[in-house]
Structure formats: structure tokens, C-alpha cells
VOGU-461289 format. One record per residue: x, y, z negated of N, C-alpha, C in turn. Coordinates in steps of 0.05 Angstrom, whole numbers, padded with zeros to 5 digits, always signed. Atoms other than C-alpha are relative to their C-alpha. Layout:
# residues N
XYZXYZXYZ;...
//
This chain:
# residues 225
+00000-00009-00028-00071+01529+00082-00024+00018+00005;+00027-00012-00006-00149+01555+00087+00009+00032-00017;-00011-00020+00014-00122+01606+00028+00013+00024+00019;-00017-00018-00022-00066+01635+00080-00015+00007+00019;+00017+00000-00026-00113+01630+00141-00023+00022-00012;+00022-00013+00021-00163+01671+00089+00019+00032+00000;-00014-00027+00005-00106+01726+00076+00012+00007+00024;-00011-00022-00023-00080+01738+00147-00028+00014+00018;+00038-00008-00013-00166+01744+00173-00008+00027-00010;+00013-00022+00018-00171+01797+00114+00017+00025+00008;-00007-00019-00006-00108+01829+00133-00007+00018+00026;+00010-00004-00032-00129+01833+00207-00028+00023+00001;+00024-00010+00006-00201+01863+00180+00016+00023-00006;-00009-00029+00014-00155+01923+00145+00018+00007+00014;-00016-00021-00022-00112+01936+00212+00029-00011-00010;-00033-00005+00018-00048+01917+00171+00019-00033+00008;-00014+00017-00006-00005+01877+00217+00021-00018-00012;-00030+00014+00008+00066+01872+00184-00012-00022-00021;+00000+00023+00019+00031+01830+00130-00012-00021+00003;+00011+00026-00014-00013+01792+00177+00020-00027+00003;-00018+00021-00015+00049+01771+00209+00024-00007-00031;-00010+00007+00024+00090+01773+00143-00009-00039-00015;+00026+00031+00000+00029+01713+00123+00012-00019+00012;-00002+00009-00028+00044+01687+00185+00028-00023-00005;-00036+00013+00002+00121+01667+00176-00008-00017-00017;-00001+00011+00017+00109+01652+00110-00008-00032+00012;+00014+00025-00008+00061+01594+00131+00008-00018+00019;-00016+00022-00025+00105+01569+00190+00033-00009-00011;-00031+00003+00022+00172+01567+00136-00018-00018-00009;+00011+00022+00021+00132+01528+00087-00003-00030+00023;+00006+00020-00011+00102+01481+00142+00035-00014+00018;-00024+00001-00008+00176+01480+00170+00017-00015-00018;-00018+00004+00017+00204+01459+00108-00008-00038+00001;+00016+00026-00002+00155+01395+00113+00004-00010+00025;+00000+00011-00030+00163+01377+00191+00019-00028-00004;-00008+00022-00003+00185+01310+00205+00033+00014+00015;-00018-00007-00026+00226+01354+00267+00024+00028-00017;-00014-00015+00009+00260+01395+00210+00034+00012+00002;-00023-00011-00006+00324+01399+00238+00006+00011+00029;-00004-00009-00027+00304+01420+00302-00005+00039-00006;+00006-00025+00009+00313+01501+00300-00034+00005+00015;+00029-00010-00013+00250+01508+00353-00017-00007-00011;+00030+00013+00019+00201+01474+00301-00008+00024-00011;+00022-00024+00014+00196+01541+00265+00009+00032+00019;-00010-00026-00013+00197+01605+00313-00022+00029-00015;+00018-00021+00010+00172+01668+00275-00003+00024+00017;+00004-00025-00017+00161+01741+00290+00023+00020-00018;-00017-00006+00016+00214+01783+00270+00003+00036+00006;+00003-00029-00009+00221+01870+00278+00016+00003+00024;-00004-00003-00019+00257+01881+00337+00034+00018-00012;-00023-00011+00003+00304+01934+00307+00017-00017-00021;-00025+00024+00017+00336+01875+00258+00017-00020+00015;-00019+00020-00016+00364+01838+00319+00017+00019+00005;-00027-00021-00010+00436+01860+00340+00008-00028+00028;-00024+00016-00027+00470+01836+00411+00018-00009-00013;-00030-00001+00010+00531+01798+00397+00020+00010+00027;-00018-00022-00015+00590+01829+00426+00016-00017+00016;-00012+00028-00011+00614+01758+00466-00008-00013+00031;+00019+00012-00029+00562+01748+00521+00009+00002+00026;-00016-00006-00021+00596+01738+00582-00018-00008+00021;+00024+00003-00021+00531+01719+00621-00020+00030+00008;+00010-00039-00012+00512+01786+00666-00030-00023+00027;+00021+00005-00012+00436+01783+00698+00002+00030+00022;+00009-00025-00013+00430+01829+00760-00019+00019+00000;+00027-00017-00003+00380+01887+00769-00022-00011+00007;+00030+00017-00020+00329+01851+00817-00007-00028-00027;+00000+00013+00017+00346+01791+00763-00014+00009-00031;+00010-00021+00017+00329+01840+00706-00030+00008-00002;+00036-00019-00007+00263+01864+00733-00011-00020+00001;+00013+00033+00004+00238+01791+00748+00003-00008-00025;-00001+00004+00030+00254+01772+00672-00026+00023-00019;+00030-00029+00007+00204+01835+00653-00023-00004+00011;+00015+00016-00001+00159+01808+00695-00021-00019-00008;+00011+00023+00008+00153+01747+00672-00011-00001-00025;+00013-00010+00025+00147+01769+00601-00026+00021+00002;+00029-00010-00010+00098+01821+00625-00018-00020+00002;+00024+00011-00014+00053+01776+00663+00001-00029-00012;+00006+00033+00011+00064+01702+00625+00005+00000-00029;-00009+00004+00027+00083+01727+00558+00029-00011-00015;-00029+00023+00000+00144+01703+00524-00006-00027-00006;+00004+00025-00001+00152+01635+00533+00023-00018-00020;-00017+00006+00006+00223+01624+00503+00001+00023-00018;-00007-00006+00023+00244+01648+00428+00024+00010+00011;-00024-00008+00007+00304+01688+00421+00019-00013-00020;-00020+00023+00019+00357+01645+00388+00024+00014-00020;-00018-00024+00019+00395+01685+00323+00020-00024-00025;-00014+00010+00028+00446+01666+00275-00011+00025-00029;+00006-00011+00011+00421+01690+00209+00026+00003-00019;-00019+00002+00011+00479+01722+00173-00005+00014-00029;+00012-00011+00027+00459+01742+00096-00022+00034+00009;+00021-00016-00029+00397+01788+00148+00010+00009+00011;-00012-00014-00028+00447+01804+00198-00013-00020+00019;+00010+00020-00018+00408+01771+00255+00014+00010+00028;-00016-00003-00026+00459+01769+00317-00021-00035+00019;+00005+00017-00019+00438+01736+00385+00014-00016-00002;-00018+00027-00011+00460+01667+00401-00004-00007+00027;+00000+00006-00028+00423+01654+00463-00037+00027+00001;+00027-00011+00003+00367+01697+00488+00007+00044+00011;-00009-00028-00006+00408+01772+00505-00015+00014+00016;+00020-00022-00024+00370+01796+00566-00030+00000-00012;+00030+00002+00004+00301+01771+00534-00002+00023-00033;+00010-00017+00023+00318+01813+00474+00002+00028+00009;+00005-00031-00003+00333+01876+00511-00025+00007+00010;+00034-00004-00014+00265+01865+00554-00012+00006-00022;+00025-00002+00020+00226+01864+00493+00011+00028-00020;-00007-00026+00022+00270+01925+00458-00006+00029+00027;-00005-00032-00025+00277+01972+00529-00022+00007+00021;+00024+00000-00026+00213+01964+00573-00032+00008-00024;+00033-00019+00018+00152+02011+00527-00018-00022+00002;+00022+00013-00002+00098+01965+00555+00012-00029-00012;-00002+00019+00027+00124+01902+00522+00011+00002-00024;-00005-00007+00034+00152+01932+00463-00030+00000-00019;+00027+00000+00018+00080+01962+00443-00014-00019-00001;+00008+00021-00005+00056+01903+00470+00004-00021-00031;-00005+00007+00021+00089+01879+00415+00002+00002-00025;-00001-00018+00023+00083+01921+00361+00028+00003-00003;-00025-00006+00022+00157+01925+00350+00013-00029-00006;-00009+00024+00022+00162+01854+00338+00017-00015+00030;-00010+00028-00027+00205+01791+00383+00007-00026-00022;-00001+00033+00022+00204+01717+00363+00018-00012+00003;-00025+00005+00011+00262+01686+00337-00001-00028-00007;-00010+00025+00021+00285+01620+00319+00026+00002-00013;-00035-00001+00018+00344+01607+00275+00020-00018+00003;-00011+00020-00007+00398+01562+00293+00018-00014-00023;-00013+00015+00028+00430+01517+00245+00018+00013-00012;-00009-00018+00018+00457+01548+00185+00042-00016+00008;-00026+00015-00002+00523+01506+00199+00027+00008+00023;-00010-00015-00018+00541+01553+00260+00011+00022-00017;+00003-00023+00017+00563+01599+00203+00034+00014+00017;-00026-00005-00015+00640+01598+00244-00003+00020+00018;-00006-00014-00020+00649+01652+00294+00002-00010+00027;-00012+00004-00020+00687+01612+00343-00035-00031+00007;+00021+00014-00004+00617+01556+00332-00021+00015+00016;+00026-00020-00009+00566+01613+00349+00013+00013+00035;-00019-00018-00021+00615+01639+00407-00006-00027+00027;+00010+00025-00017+00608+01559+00440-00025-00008-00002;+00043+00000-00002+00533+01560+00421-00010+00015+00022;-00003-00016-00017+00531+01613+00465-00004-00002+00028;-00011+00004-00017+00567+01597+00515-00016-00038+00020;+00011+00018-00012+00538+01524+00522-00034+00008+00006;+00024-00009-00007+00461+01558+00524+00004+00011+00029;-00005-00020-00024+00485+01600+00585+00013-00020+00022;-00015+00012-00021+00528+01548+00624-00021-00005+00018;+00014+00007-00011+00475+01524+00662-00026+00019+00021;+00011-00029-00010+00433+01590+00679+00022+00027+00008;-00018-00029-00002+00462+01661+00707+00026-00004+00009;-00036+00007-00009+00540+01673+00722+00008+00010-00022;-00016-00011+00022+00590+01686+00670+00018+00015+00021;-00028-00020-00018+00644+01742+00694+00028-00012-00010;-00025+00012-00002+00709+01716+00697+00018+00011-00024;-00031-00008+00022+00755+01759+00648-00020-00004-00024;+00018+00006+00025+00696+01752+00598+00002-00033-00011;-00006+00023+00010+00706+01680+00601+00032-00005-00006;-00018+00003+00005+00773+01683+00600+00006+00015-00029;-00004-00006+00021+00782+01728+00540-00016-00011-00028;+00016+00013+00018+00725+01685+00507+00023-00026-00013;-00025+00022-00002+00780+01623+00516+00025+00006-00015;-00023-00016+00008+00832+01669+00493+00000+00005-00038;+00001+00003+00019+00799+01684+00431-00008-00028-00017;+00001+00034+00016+00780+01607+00405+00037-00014+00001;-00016+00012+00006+00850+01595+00421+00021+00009-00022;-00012-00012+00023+00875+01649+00373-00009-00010-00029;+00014+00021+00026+00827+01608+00325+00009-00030-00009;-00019+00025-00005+00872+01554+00336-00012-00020+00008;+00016+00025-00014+00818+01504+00371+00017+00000+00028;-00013+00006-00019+00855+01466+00416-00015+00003+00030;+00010+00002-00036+00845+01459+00502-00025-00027-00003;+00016+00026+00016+00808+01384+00469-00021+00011+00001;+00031-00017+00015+00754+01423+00426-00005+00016+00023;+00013-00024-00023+00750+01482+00475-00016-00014+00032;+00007+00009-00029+00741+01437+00542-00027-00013-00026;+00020+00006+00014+00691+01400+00490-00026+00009-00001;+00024-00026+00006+00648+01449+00462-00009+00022+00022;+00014-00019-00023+00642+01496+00530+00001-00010+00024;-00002+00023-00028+00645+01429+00577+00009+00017+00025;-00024-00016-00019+00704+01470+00610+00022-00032+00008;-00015+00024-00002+00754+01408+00637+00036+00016-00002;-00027-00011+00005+00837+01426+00628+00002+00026+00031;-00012-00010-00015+00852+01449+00693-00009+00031-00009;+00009-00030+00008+00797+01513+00683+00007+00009-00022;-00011-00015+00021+00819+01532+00610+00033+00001+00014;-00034-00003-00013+00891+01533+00639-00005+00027+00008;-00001-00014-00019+00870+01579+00697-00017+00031-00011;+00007-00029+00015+00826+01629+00650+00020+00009-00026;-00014-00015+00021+00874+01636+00599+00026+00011+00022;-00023-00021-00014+00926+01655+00662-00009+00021+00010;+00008-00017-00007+00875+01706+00671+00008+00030-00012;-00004-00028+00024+00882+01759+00622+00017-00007-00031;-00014+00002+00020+00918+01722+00559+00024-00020+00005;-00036+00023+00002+00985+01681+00584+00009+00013-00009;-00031-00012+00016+01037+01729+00571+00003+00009-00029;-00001-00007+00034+01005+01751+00504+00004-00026-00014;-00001+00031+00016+00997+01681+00482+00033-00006+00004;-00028+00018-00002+01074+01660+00504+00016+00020-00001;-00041-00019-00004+01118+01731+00488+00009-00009-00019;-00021+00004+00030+01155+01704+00426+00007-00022+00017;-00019+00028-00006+01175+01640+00472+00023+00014+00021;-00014-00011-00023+01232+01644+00515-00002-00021+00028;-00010+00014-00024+01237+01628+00596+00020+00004+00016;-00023+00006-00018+01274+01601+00646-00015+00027+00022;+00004-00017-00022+01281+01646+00709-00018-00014+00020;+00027+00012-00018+01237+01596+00749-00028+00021-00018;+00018-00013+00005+01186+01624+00699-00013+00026+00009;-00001-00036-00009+01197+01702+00708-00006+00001+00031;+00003-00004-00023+01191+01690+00785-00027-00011+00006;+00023+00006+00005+01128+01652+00774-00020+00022-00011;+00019-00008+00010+01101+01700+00734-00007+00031+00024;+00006-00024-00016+01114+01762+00789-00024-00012+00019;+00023+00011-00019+01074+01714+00835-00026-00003-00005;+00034+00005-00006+01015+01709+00797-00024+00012-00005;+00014-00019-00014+00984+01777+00808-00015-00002+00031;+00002-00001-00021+00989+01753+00875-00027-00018+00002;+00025+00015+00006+00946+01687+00856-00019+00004-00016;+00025-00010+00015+00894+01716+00820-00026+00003+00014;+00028+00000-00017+00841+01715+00877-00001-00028+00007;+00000+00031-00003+00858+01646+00893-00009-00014-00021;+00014+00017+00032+00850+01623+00809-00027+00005+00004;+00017+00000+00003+00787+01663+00806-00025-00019+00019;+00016+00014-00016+00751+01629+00870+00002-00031-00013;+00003+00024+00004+00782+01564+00847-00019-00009-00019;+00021+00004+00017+00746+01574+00778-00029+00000+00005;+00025+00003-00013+00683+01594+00817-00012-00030+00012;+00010+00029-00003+00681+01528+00853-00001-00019-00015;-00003+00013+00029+00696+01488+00786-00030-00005-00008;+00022-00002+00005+00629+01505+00769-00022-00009+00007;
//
């Protein structure tokens, strides 16, 4: 340990960050590998370049402008406080939770340089390696903060059920209850999900009607929440 603490002091003396912080990891992996708390991902949060993170393309949680500028803020003026949360995919590092705090630190000059370039990362259990797992990782980080947009959740629902995870797992994993997966998948994926079945004419007259209820589902899903 004194050794490493010896080689990031010397790098620091010769200006030469990336290997300070290179050092740096190293020594919080090793000590990581040893933690009692080793299966917690937040035990080891490193520093990572900024242009190796990618958005994932799933996030259905939207922060407003005024919301936006207070998040910059707060990183401005308190530092980051909260790690950016990544699936590590053979170094594809996609967001899991953390989207708005990674564009602050990629799109606002004064905390980028601030940062040299760099944002800190934890890694979330290698066992999220599934799509449709990282998609309810996601999704359960965010329930609780911000709003999700409605066809975003619904097409999120749409796709786990093309993954064949049942209404069970799905109400499960994104502590959604039946009625709401019902009412987002009659958002934007019923009729694709059910054209190879056949209906009755009750159906077809149901289904002209429920353009009509579509402001009624969405509020209902709103209050759900």
C-alpha cells in the first residue's frame, strides 16, 4: 500500500494524471477484491474517461430544464456525490443508473475540465449480463426519483415481453402491479402483440374505442404511481 501511495505522489510531482488515477483504480480493485462488502457494487467506485461511457438507449426517465440546471449545480457547487452506475460489457461501459449525471459531467465545460475528462463509475454485478436484467436495473433505480414518459414505459414493457418474461417477473422486477402492465402494453404494443390471434366483433369495437381511452389509461397510470 505505502509502495502505491509512493507511485501516485511521484506521479502527481511529474503532472501525469492518467497514471495517478490509473494507480488509483488499481489500488481500490485490489482493496475491492479483499472487502468484507465485496458484493456490494458501491465498495469500489473508480475514475473512468468520460468518452468510454455510452447512454443506454432505454431510459425512460426525462429531467426538465430548470431540473437539469439544478443537477449542474449541485455537481458544480457539492461535487459529485453519487457514482454513475455502468454495466461493463467486454469495455463497452453503458449506463444503468446515473444518465443525466453523466451528461452533466460530459456537456457543461466547467465540470468536465473540472474533471479532467474523467466521471466515477461503479460497476454493477457482472450477472446483469441479460438485456432485459439491465433494462429492470434501470428502471427500478429511477422508480422512485423523476417521471418516466408514458410510451417509453410502455414500449420498455413491450420489449421484456417480447423476451418472453411474463406480467409475474415484469410486475416483479419493475414493482409495476397487473392492472398497469395491462394498461401500458394497450398503449403502443396490443395489436402488435395479438395480430396472428383471431377476434370476436366485441373485440374490433373495443378496439375502435380505445383511441378514445387513451387519456383516461394514461392519467389512470399516472395515479398508479
Amino acid at each position: 500500500m505505502e509502495y502505491a501511495i509512493n507511485l501516485i505522489k511521484l506521479c502527481m510531482i511529474r503532472s501525469d494524471l492518467d497514471s495517478s488515477i490509473e494507480i488509483t483504480n488499481m489500488v481500490k480493485k485490489a482493496m475491492h477484491e479483499i472487502s468484507p462488502m465485496v458484493n456490494e457494487p458501491v465498495d469500489c467506485v473508480i475514475w473512468v474517461r468520460n468518452e468510454g461511457i455510452q447512454a443506454n438507449d432505454y431510459n425512460p426517465n426525462t429531467v426538465a430544464p430548470p431540473e437539469m440546471e439544478l443537477l449542474k449545480i449541485s455537481i458544480e457547487n457539492d461535487g459529485f456525490t453519487q457514482p454513475i452506475v455502468i454495466f461493463d460489457e467486454n469495455g463497452i461501459l453503458t449506463v444503468i443508473d446515473g444518465f443525466h449525471r453523466n451528461r452533466v459531467g460530459k456537456e457543461y465545460p466547467e465540470i468536465r475540465d473540472r474533471l479532467n475528462g474523467y466521471l466515477p463509475v461503479t460497476i454493477i454485478r457482472n450477472d446483469r449480463e441479460d438485456r432485459g436484467d439491465r433494462i429492470s436495473a434501470t428502471i427500478r433505480h429511477n422508480r422512485a426519483r423523476g417521471k418516466h414518459q408514458i410510451e417509453a414505459m410502455s414500449d420498455i414493457v413491450i420489449e421484456l415481453k417480447r423476451r418472453f418474461w411474463s406480467d409475474e417477473k415484469i410486475g416483479r422486477e419493475l414493482g409495476m402491479d397487473p392492472d398497469e402492465i395491462l394498461r401500458l402494453c394497450q398503449i403502443t404494443g396490443l395489436a402488435e402483440m395479438f395480430k396472428d390471434r383471431e377476434f370476436s366483433e366485441a373485440w374490433e369495437i373495443d378496439q375502435i374505442n380505445e383511441a378514445d381511452n387513451l387519456e383516461i389509461i394514461e392519467e389512470e397510470i399516472g395515479e398508479a404511481k
